[in-house]
Every structure is written in structure tokens, then in C-alpha cells.
N, C-alpha and C positions, 0 to 999 in steps of 0.2 A: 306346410306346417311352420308358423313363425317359433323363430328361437326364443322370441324375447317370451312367449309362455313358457318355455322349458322352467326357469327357475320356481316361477308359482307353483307347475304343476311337482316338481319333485317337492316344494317346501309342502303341499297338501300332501303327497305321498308319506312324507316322514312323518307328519301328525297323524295321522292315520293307521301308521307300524305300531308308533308308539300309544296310541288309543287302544288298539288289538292289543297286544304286550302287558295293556294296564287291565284289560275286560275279562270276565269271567272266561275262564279256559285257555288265559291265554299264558301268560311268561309268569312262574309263582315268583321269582327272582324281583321281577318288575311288578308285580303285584304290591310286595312287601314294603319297596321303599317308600321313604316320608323325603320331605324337605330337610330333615337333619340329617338323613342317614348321605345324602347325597352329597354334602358338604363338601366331604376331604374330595371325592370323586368330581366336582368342579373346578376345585382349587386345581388338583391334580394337570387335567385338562389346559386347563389354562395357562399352568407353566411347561407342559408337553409344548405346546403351541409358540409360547415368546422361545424355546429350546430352538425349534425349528425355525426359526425366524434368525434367531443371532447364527444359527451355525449355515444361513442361509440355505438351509436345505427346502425348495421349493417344491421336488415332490411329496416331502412327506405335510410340509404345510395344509395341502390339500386335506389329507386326512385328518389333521390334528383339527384344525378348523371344523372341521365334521364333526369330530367327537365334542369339539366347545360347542356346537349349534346343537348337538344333539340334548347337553346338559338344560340348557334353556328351554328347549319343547319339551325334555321332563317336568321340570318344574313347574313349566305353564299349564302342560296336561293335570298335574297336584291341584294347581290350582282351580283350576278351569273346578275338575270333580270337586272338591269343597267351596266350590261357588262363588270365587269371589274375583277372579277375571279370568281370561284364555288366552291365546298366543295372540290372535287381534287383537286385543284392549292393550299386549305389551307393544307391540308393532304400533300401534297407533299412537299410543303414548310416548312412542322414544320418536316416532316423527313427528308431530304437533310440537315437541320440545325441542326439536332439532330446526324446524321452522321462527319457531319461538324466541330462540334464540339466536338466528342470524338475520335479523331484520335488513342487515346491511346487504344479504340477499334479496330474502324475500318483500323485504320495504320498502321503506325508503329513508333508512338508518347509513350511517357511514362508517365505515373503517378502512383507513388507508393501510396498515399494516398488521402483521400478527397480534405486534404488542395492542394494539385498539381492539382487532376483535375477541382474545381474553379478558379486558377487562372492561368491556361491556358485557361476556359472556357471564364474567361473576357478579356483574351488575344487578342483570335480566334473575341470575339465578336467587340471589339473596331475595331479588322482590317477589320471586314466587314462593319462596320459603318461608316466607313474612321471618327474617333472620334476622331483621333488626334487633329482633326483642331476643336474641341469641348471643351469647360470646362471638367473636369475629371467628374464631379458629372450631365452632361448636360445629361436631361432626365428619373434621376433615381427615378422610384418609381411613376412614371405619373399616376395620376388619381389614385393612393390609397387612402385612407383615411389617413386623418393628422399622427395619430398616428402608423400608418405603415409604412409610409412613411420617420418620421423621423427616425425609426431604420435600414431603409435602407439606407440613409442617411449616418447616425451614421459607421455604418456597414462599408461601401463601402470605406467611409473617414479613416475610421482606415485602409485597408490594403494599405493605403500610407506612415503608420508610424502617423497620424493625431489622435492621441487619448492619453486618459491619461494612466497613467503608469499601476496604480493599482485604488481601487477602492475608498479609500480613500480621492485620486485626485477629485473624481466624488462626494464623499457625499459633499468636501468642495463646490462643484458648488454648488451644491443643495442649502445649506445656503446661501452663493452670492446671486442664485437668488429670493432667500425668502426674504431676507430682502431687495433687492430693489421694491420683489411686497410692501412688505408692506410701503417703503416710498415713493410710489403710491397710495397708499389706501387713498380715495376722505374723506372729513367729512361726517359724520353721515346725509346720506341726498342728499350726492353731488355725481353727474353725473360721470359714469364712467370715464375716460379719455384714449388717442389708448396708451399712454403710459403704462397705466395701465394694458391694454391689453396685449400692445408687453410683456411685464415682466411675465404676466403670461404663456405667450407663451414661454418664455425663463425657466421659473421654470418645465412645463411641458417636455420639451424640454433635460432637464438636469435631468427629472425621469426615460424617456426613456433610456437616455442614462446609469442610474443607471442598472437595469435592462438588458439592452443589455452586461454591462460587466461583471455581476453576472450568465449569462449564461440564463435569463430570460425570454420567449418570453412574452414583454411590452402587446401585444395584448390578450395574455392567461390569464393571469397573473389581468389585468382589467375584463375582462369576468367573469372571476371564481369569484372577488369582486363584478358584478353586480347580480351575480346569489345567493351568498350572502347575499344582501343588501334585494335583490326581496323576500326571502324564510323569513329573519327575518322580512322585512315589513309586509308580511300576517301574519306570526305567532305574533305579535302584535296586527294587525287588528282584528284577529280572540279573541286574550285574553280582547280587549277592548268590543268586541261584547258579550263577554260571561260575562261582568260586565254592559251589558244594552246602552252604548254607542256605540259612531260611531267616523269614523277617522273625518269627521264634528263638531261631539260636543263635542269632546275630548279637555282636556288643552294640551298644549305643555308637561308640568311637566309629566301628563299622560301618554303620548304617552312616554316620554322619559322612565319612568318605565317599561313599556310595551315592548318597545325595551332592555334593559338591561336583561327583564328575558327570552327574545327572545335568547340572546345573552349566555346568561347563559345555558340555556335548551339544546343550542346546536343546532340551528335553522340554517342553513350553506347548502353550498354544497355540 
């Protein structure tokens, strides 16, 4: 029995559960969904999967990965029944482009280091997208989340020459856009304003970009402060509960203490 069939035959397995699952008598659950309903449950998935990966937890990797291949054979199976490809036309289109794309492989193209084979990669990519007759940045980063999206952004604008020198350049944005949030900022009382808004989209906008030129990934980087904030919130909570209070009946002044020796103790990631 060779192994290297093992993978085929279970990837035929799971299209097959999931066909059953979609076919008359089979899951009414699975029956019902569409390609929108599946959305959040993709996304989901996918940041379950990058979870296990930063907290290096490899056995559950395993799983998580199952659940993101699994979302893909839904969709393909959506598609396949409305007719317009199946899991082979996706398989075979993500490697014709993957071929496609490393000529310096499969060619007789060259790239002596990373930076050559990215930008032959957005080369190769604009000629198949005929993106000439496009904005340079049209498309990039569709459907990430704000804050990925602008370092892609960021990213992408710089290998046109479009970025600051050094970092410097970037802390003075930072301040720029600090102080126009702040001569933004409503009186004590008063209603947001979109100005107010855009400015702080601009301030946010110019940390990523801080971070993308420090060599930072902006998305890691926030994560590991939420995880942080999370670890010395409870270890606060916990030291207010052990003096007979609650995050409820707690002062401010309180909780600030409480946080501090959180902070002190070494209550972190």
C-alpha cells in the first residue's frame, strides 16, 4: 500500500462526505448553505488556523487546517452543483499559476534571490490580469481586514519608489497625524465628527506604516498587545476578587492599581 496515495485517497474521501452532506437525505444544515452564508465561517477558520500557528501549538494546527480545507471543498462543491467549476478546475488553476509563475523553476527564467522572485511574481501577475489598463494599487488586499490591508497597501506603494526614506520620515507623520486628530477632538460632550474619524484613520494608517518599515508585521505586533491587555485584565480581576470586590464595584483608581501591579508582576504574553 503506497503512502503517497494516502493524501489523494482521503482528499476523494472528504469531497465525497461533503457531496453526501449536500445530497437529498443528507445534512438539512448543509443542505441550506450558500457561498454568503459561509463567509464569516471561512474567515473564522482561517484566523483559528494563523491562532495556532503564532501560539505554535502544532497539534491543534492539524485540525485547524482541516477545518480551512474543509471550507474550500464547500465552496467548490457550491460551485461545482451551479455549474461553473469543481475542486479540480480549483486545483488545477492554483497550480498552472503556481507553475506560471515560477518560470525561474519550471523555465528557464532567473531569480537569484527573494526580492527577484516577487517581482517577477507581480510581473507575471499584472500580465495576466491585463492590469495595465488598471490603477497600480486596483484590487490590492480585497476583503482583508482594514489593518492588513493597509500594510499591503503600504507594501505594494513602496516598490514603486512611493515611501519614506527612513523611519524618521514616518515617526514625523505619526505626530502630523496626532495633532490634527487632536484639532478634531469634539468638546467634552460633543458628537463625534467623519472628520474626526477620517484623522484618526489617518493616524492609524501612518502606525502601520511605522511598523511595516521597522520590519514589523502591524498584525502580530497588535495581537501579541491584545493578548497582553487580555492576561493583565484577568490578573487584575482576579487580585480585585481576592480583596472582596468585582470589576462592577470596583473604583476606577482601583482597577488602575490593580492593573499596575498586574503590569509589574509581569502579567504579559
Amino acid at each position: 500500500m503506497s503512502n503517497c496515495a494516502e493524501p489523494e485517497r482521503q482528499m476523494e474521501r472528504l469531497r465525497a462526505i461533503m457531496h453526501r452532506l449536500r445530497a437529498p437525505g443528507g445534512c438539512p444544515w448543509d443542505a441550506e448553505q450558500t457561498h454568503a452564508s459561509l463567509v464569516s465561517n471561512l474567515i473564522e477558520e482561517a484566523y483559528e488556523t494563523v491562532d495556532a500557528i503564532r501560539r505554535e501549538d502544532w497539534v491543534h494546527l492539524e485540525e485547524e487546517l482541516g477545518d480551512l480545507l474543509l471550507q474550500v471543498v464547500f465552496h467548490s462543491e457550491l460551485a461545482e452543483e451551479e455549474g461553473r467549476c469543481n475542486f479540480d478546475d480549483v486545483a488545477r488553476g492554483v497550480c498552472d499559476k503556481l507553475v506560471r509563475r515560477h518560470p525561474h523553476v519550471y523555465g528557464d527564467g532567473e531569480a537569484r534571490d527573494t526580492s527577484a522572485v516577487l517581482s517577477r511574481w507581480e510581473e507575471i501577475k499584472r500580465e495576466e490580469k491585463g492590469a495595465d489598463a488598471e490603477p497600480y494599487l486596483h484590487g490590492v488586499g480585497k476583503g482583508l481586514p482594514a489593518l492588513l490591508r493597509a500594510a499591503k497597501l503600504q507594501k505594494k506603494a513602496g516598490k514603486v519608489g512611493f515611501d519614506w526614506p527612513d523611519v524618521i520620515g514616518v515617526l514625523g507623520k505619526i505626530e502630523e497625524e496626532l495633532a490634527e486628530v487632536k484639532a478634531e477632538l469634539p468638546p467634552t460632550g460633543g458628537e463625534v465628527t467623519p472628520a474626526l474619524e477620517s484623522e484618526v484613520g489617518d493616524l492609524l494608517f501612518a502606525v502601520v506604516n511605522l511598523a511595516r518599515k521597522m520590519g514589523i508585521d502591524p498584525e502580530v505586533a497588535l495581537e501579541g498587545t491584545n493578548v497582553k491587555f487580555e492576561e493583565r485584565f484577568a490578573s487584575m480581576e482576579q487580585e480585585l476578587g481576592e480583596q472582596g470586590s468585582s470589576l462592577e464595584e470596583a473604583s476606577l483608581e482601583e482597577m488602575e492599581e490593580g492593573w499596575v501591579h498586574a503590569k509589574r508582576s509581569g502579567a504579559s504574553a
